[in-house]
C-alpha positions in Angstrom: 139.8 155.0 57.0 136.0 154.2 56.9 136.5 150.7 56.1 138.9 150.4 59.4 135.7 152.5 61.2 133.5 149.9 60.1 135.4 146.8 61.1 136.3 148.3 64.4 132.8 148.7 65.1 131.5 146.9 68.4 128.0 145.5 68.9 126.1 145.6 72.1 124.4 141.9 71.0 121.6 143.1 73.0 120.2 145.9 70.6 121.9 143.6 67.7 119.5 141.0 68.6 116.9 143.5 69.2 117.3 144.7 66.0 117.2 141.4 63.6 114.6 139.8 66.2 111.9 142.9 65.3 113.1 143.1 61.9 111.8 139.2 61.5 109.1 139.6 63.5 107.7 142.7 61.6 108.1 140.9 57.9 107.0 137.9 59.2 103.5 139.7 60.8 103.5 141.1 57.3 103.5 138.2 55.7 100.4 137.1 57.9 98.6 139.9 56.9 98.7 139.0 53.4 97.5 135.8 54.5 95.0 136.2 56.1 93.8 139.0 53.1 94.4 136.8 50.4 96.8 138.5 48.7 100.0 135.9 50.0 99.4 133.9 46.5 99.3 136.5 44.4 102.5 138.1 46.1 104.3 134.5 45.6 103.3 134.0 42.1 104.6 137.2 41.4 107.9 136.9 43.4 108.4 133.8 41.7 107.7 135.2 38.3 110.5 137.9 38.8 112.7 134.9 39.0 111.5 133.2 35.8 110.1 130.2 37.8 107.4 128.6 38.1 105.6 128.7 42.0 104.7 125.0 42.8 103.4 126.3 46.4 99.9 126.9 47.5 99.5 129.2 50.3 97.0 127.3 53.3 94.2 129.3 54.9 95.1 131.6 57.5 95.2 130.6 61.2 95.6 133.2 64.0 97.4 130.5 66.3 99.7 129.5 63.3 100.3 133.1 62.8 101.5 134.2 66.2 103.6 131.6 66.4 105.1 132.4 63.1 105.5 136.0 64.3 106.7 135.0 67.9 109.3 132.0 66.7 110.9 134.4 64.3 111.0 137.2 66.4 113.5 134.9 69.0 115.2 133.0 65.6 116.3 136.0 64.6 117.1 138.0 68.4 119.3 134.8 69.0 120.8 135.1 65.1 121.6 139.2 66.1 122.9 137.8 69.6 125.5 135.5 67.9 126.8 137.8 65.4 127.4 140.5 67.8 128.7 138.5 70.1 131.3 136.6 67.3 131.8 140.2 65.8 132.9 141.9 69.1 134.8 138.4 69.8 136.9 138.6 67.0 137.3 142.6 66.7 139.2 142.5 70.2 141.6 145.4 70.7 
């Protein structure tokens, strides 16, 4: 019964976009922030060490322009992402 729930669900691709567009954005602005503090190495080596690798990337020096764009671009990358899925989901989950 909740499985049939779940994959009868429909998506307004609006909010779905919404959703996965801020969610992006947000760990994306994040990520700047750790840039532009110094502490976006450090949180790579360590990722990277939790996978038993080795990090062979060196993170750049922090640029506010490179930053808003990062934030801004994956903001719409990932609206456009939710946009398509809810649209494809509701698409396919016809009645």
């Amino acid at each position: 019964k909740l499985l049939e729930e779940v994959i009868n669900l429909k998506f307004d691709p609006q909010k779905t976009g919404l959703v996965l567009g801020s969610l992006a954005a947000l760990v994306h602005a994040v990520w700047s922030l750790l840039v532009m503090v110094g502490l976006a190495q450090w949180w790579m080596d360590w990722v990277f060490g939790l996978h038993f690798l080795n990090n062979p990337y060196r993170v750049g020096p922090f640029d506010v322009v490179t930053a808003l764009m990062l934030v801004v671009m994956t903001g719409l990358m990932g609206f456009i992402a939710g946009w398509v899925f809810a649209t494809v989901w509701n698409y396919w989950n016809k009645k």
